[in-house]
C-alpha positions in Angstrom: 8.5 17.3 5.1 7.8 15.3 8.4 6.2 11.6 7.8 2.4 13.4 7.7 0.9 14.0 4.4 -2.3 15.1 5.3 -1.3 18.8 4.6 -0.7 17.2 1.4 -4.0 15.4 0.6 -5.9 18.3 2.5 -4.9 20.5 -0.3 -5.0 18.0 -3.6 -8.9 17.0 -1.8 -10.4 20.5 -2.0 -12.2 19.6 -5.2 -13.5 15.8 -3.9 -17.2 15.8 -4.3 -18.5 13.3 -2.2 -21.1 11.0 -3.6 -21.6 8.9 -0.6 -20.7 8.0 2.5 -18.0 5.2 3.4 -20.4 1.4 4.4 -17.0 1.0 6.4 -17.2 2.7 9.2 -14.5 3.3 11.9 -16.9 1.6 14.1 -16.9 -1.2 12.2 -13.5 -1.4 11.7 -13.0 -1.2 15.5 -14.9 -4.1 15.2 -12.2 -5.8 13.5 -9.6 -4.9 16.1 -8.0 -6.3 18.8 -4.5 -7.3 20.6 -2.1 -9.4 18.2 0.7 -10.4 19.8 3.5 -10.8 17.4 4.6 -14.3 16.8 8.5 -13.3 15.5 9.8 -14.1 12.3 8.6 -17.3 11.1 10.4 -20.9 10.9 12.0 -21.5 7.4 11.6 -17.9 5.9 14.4 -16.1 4.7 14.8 -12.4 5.9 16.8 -10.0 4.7 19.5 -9.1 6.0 21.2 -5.3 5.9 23.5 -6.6 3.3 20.2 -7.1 1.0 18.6 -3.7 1.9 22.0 -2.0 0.6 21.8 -4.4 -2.8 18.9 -3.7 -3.8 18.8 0.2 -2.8 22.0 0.3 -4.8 20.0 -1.4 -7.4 17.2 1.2 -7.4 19.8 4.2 -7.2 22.0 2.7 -10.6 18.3 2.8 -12.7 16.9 6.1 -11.3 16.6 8.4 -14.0 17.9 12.0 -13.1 16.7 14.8 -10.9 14.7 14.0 -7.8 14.3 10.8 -7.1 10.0 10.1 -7.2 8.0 7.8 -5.2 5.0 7.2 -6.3 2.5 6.3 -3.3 -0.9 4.4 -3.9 -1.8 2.7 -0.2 -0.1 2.5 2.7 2.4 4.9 2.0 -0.3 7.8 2.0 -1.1 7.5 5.3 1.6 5.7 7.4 4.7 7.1 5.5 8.1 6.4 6.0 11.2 8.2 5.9 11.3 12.3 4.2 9.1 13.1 1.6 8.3 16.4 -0.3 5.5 17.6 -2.4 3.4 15.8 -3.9 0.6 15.7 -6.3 -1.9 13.1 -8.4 -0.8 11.0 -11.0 -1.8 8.1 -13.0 0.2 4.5 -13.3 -0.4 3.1 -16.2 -0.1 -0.5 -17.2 -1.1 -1.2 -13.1 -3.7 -1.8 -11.0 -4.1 -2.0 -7.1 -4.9 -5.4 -5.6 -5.3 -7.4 -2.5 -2.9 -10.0 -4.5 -0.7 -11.7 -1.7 -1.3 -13.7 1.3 0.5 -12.6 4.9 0.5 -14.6 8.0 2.1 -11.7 9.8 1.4 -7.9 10.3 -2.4 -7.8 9.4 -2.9 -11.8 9.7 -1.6 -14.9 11.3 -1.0 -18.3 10.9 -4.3 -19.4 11.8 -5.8 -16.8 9.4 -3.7 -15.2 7.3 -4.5 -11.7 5.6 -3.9 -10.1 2.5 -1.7 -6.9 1.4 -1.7 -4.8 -1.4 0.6 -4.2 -4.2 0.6 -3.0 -7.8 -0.7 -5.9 -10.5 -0.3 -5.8 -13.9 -3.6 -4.4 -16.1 -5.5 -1.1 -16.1 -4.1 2.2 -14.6 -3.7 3.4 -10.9 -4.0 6.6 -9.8 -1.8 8.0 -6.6 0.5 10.4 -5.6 3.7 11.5 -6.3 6.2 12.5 -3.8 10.5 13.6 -4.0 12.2 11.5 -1.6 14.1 14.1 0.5 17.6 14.3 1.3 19.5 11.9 2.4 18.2 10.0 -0.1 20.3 6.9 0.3 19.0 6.5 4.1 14.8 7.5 3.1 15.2 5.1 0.4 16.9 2.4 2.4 14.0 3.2 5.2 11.1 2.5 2.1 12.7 -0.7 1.4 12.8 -2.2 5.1 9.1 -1.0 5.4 7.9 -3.0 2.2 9.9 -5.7 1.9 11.0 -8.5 4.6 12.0 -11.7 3.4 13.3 -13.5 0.3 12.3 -14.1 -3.0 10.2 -10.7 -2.4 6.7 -10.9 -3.0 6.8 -6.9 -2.8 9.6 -5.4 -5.5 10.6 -2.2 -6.3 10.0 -0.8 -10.1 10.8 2.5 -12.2 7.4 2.9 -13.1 6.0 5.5 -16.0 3.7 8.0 -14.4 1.4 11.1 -15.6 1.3 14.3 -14.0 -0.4 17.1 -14.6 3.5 18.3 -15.5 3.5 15.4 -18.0 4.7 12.3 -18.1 7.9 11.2 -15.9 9.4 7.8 -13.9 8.5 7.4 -10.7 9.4 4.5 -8.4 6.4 1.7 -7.0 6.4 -1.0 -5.5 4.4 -3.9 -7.2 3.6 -7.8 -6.6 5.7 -10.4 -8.5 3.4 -12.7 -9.5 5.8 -15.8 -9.7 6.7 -15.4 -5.6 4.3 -18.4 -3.8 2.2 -15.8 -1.5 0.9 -14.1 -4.8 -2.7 -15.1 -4.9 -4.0 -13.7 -8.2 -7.4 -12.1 -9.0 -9.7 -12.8 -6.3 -13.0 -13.0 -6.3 -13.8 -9.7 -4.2 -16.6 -11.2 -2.0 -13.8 -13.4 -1.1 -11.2 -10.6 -0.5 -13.7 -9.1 1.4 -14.6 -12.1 3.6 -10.6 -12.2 4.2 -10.4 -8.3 5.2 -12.9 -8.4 7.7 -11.4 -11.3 9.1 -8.0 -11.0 9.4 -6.0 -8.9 12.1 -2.2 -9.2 13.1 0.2 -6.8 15.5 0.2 -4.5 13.1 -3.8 -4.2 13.0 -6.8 -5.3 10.7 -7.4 -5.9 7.6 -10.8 -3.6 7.4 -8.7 -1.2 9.1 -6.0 -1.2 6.1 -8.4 -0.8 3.1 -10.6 2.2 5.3 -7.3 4.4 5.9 -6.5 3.8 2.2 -9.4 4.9 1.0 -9.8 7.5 3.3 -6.5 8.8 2.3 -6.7 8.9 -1.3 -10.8 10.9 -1.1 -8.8 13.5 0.7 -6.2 13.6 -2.0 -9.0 14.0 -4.6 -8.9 10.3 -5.9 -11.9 7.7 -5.8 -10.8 3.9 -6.9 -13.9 2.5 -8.1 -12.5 -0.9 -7.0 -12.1 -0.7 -3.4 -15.2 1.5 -3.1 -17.4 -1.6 -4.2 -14.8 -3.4 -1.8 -15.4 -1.5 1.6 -19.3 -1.7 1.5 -18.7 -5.8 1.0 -16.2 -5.6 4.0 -18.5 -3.3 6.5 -21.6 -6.2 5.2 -19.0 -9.3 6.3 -18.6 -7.2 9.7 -21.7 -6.1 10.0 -23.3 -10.7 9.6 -20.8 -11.3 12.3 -22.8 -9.8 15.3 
């Protein structure tokens, strides 16, 4: 499978009813946009190196139970994927959450104002998709690691995670936040995540932007999160006060 999924979600979406429109509009989230230019790696951060990549995808490999090795996708995966995937189809986390949990100063904020990302947080149940990380695995892998992690301690870590199918139950792996790493920032108030999303924009593009594409993405795979429904319509209100 080529790094698209929406033949995916078009298919596991057939049975979305809609209940409502998105508040967050793409025009609203254009809005948000405009040119970033990326500052570079900042002073006094420690980035990985390749040396690190092949640790900790060695790491992954030595835990991964056997058969296919699953990646379960909950945001940004879904609709800016990286490396091979195959399949795919719903199924629940249990035990996590998503969350705009840590702060970023690069990517979808800056220095000046930073941004916030979303991982996996302990509590509650998630629901996302579940892919098969095509062949060669070693290299798709090493290609999902260099996407969601960048420097040392990671703030972003890979996990073997329990997950539901309709197939049953089987391990799948996530990434999710660890909540000791200093940009971890907790359980925000939302009207306070949501002041930050429709604020924040880096090279890699908005804030507002990030949270409409993943919400977009998981209605067409047949999933509604509660959570960031009630969070896009206070972003497109913070947009909409700043005319």
């Amino acid at each position: 499978m080529s790094k698209t999924l929406s033949g995916t979600a078009a298919s596991a979406g057939k049975s979305v009813r809609r209940k409502a429109a998105m508040a967050l509009t793409e025009a609203l989230v254009a809005r948000t946009l405009h040119v970033v230019e990326d500052a570079g790696p900042t002073p006094g951060l420690v980035y990985m190196t390749d040396a690190d990549y092949a640790r900790f995808r060695d790491e992954v490999l030595a835990g991964a139970p056997p058969g296919p090795l699953k990646l379960f996708a909950y945001g940004s995966l879904l609709w800016k994927p990286v490396g091979e995937l195959k399949g795919g189809e719903r199924a629940v986390a249990t035990g996590w959450h998503r969350s705009f949990c840590f702060s970023v100063k690069r990517f979808r904020g800056t220095e000046e104002q930073p941004g916030l990302m979303m991982a996996l947080d302990r509590g509650g149940q998630c629901q996302g998709m579940v892919f098969d990380i095509a062949e060669p695995v070693e290299d798709n892998l090493e290609a999902l690691l260099r996407r969601e992690m960048t420097i040392l301690p990671a703030v972003n870590v890979p996990r073997w995670l329990q997950v539901r199918t309709a197939d049953g139950v089987s391990r799948a792996l996530g990434f999710v936040v660890d909540p000791v790493n200093p940009r971890y920032v907790g359980k925000m108030d939302k009207q306070a995540i949501a002041a930050t999303l429709a604020k924040a924009v880096g090279h890699w593009g908005s804030g507002a932007e990030y949270l409409f594409e993943t919400i977009r993405h998981l209605e067409a795979c047949g999933i509604r999160d509660r959570n960031l429904w009630q969070l896009q319509a206070l972003v497109a209100e913070e947009i909409e006060q700043k005319r």
